[in-house]
Steps between C-alpha positions, in 0.01 A plus 500: 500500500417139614710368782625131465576302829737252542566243770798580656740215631757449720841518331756496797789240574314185654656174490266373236573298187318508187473147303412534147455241245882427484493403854196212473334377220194386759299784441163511699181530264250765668186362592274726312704558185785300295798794502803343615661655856855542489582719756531291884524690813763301726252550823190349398552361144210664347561541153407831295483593132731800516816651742254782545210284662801310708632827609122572652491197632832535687390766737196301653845292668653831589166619707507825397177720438576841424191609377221586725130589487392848647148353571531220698913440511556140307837490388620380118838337376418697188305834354322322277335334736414808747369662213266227402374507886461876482217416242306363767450828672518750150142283379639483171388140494194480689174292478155622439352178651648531889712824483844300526813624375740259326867561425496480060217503273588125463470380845150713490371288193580221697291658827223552279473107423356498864227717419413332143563142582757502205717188543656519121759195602405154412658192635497236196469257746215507770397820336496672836506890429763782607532843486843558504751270281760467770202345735474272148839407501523387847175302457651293259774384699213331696437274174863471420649457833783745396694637819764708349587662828726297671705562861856487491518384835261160508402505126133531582317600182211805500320607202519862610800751539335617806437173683878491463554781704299428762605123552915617508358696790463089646853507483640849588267520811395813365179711624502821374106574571485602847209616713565834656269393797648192614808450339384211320699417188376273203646398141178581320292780448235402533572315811561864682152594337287230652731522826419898524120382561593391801547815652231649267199308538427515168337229364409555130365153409100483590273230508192579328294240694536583869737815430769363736868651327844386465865627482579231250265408195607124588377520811186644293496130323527334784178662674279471179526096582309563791238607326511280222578200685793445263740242673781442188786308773387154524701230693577225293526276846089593655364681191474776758489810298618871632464850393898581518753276412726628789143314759579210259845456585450545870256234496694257345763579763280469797242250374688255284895587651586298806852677507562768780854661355454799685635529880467731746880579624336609838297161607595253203144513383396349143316704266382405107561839390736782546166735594387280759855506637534890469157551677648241764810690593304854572366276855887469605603854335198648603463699185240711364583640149145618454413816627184694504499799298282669731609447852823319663338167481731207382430153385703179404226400222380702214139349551518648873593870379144423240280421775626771719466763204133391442446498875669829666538702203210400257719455216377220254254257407292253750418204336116450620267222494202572351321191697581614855709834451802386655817652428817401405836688394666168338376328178605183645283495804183641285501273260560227785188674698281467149552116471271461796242713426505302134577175707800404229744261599772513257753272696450105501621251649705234252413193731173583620170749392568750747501876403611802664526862473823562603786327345701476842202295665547268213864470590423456892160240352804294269772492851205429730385192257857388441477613102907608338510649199868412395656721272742281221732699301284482180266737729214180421310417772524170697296481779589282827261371805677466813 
């Protein structure tokens, strides 16, 4: 005799209402479909097409799972759903390609797509491919701007459910994705993920070139400039280009920024950036927040903890000169080091030919000579002889 399964739902007194129709005439069109959503729960308003889909929905508010896995212990709100897990460990559905085990024949058709390169879903507009229709769907909203997802609190607009989620958590203060090693909480997933490399080491993301690796795969992006020489952060005051648009905006803060906001409460000290001020304070403080994973060495700068890692402990990369072998721990100080070997003097003088390697001795060249660059608050250059 076949066996038919049913979701079960929870059907105990809660102090939910159930809208229908009679209650609002707005009725929410789905995103995928055109059926008309009567039924609003009175937590979240998400809308459903039947009481029965409501009452599912309900217990997700209540935080009950009663179900549980035997194999590895996730809990479910509903059976249906453990039972469609189960499926991962039964190989009912499971793929000939890489051996993996998917949770309905349908979600293995999709899997398979992988394998085949199947992307059956269109876009009518940039014809850009798919292989799911839901990936479609929200791929659209790209060309349509549609944000149907809005925040209740601060009306901001999201053109996924689940971006929804996660941005209320903006609001609530919630951070439900701790680290069991540090206590470390964060809002996002994925945010825990990339945090757990920390204590890991892992660092997934190679570089094929010089086979250094990352924790991050923007990080990744970042290094491939280096070898590409790939600078896309120009400054639109010097035309001086940059590899990361965070260098870009510290350069136009220290370069072209005569403003010092930043003071030290300990000596009343001016400083253009907040960094500069932070790095400032550890002198009265005397602190070290960088610590050596290998002995009980401390340091107040992260750069200080590198050299002492490549030094006492071996651990990472010299830079080397291939001209006179000299080594150097800091990218900076290399690359400085290189100019002279090539003889390139990329810093000029504005009011006379003079070139220099270093751009301080430029600074100390323009003071010396009585040369002011004064900054105007159009950030254009005027230039003034003393």
């Amino acid at each position: 005799m076949n066996r038919i399964s049913y979701c079960v739902y929870y059907t105990g007194e809660t102090s939910f209402e159930v809208k229908t129709e009679a209650d609002s005439n707005d009725i929410t069109e789905h995103p995928h479909d055109d059926k008309p959503r009567p039924y609003v729960c009175t937590v979240c308003d998400k809308r459903f097409t039947t009481k029965r889909y409501l009452n599912h929905h309900k217990i997700s508010h209540t935080g009950e799972k009663l179900y549980s896995c035997t194999y590895c212990g996730r809990c479910f709100a509903l059976e249906c759903h453990l039972r469609s897990h189960m499926n991962i460990y039964s190989s009912k559905y499971k793929c000939a390609e890489c051996g993996r085990c998917c949770q309905s024949n349908q979600l293995l058709t999709i899997h398979r797509r992988i394998h085949s390169g199947e992307k059956p879903f269109e876009c009518t507009v940039c014809s850009k491919r798919f292989t799911k229709s839901d990936h479609l769907v929200k791929h659209k909203r790209i060309h349509s701007g549609v944000k149907p997802y809005k925040c209740h609190e601060c009306d901001k607009a999201f053109s996924e459910p689940g971006n929804v989620d996660k941005h209320m958590r903006v609001h609530t203060g919630e951070r439900p994705y701790k680290c069991q090693l540090c206590d470390k909480a964060f809002s996002v997933s994925g945010y825990l993920k990339k945090h757990m490399r920390v204590h890991t080491g892992d660092k997934p993301y190679k570089c094929q070139l010089c086979e250094k690796a990352y924790s991050q795969s923007g990080h990744l992006t970042t290094h491939m400039r280096v070898h590409t020489g790939d600078k896309p952060y120009t400054c639109s005051l010097c035309n001086k280009s940059f590899s990361q648009s965070s260098n870009l905006q510290s350069h136009k803060l220290r370069v072209h920024n005569n403003r010092k906001p930043y003071e030290c409460p300990y000596c009343g000290q001016l400083f253009k950036t907040n960094a500069d001020l932070k790095l400032h304070v550890r002198i009265h403080t005397g602190a070290k927040p960088y610590s050596c994973r290998h002995c009980s060495d401390h340091f107040m700068r992260h750069r200080q903890l590198k050299r002492h890692l490549l030094k006492s402990h071996n651990e990472g990369t010299w830079l080397t000169c291939i001209t006179c072998q000299k080594k150097f721990s800091e990218s900076f100080n290399f690359k400085r080091h290189i100019r002279r070997h090539e003889g390139v003097k990329p810093y000029v003088c504005s009011e006379c030919p003079k070139r220099f390697y270093e751009v301080h001795k430029l600074k100390v060249h323009q003071m010396l000579n009585n040369f002011v660059v004064v900054h105007v608050a159009s950030f254009s250059n005027t230039k003034l002889m003393l």
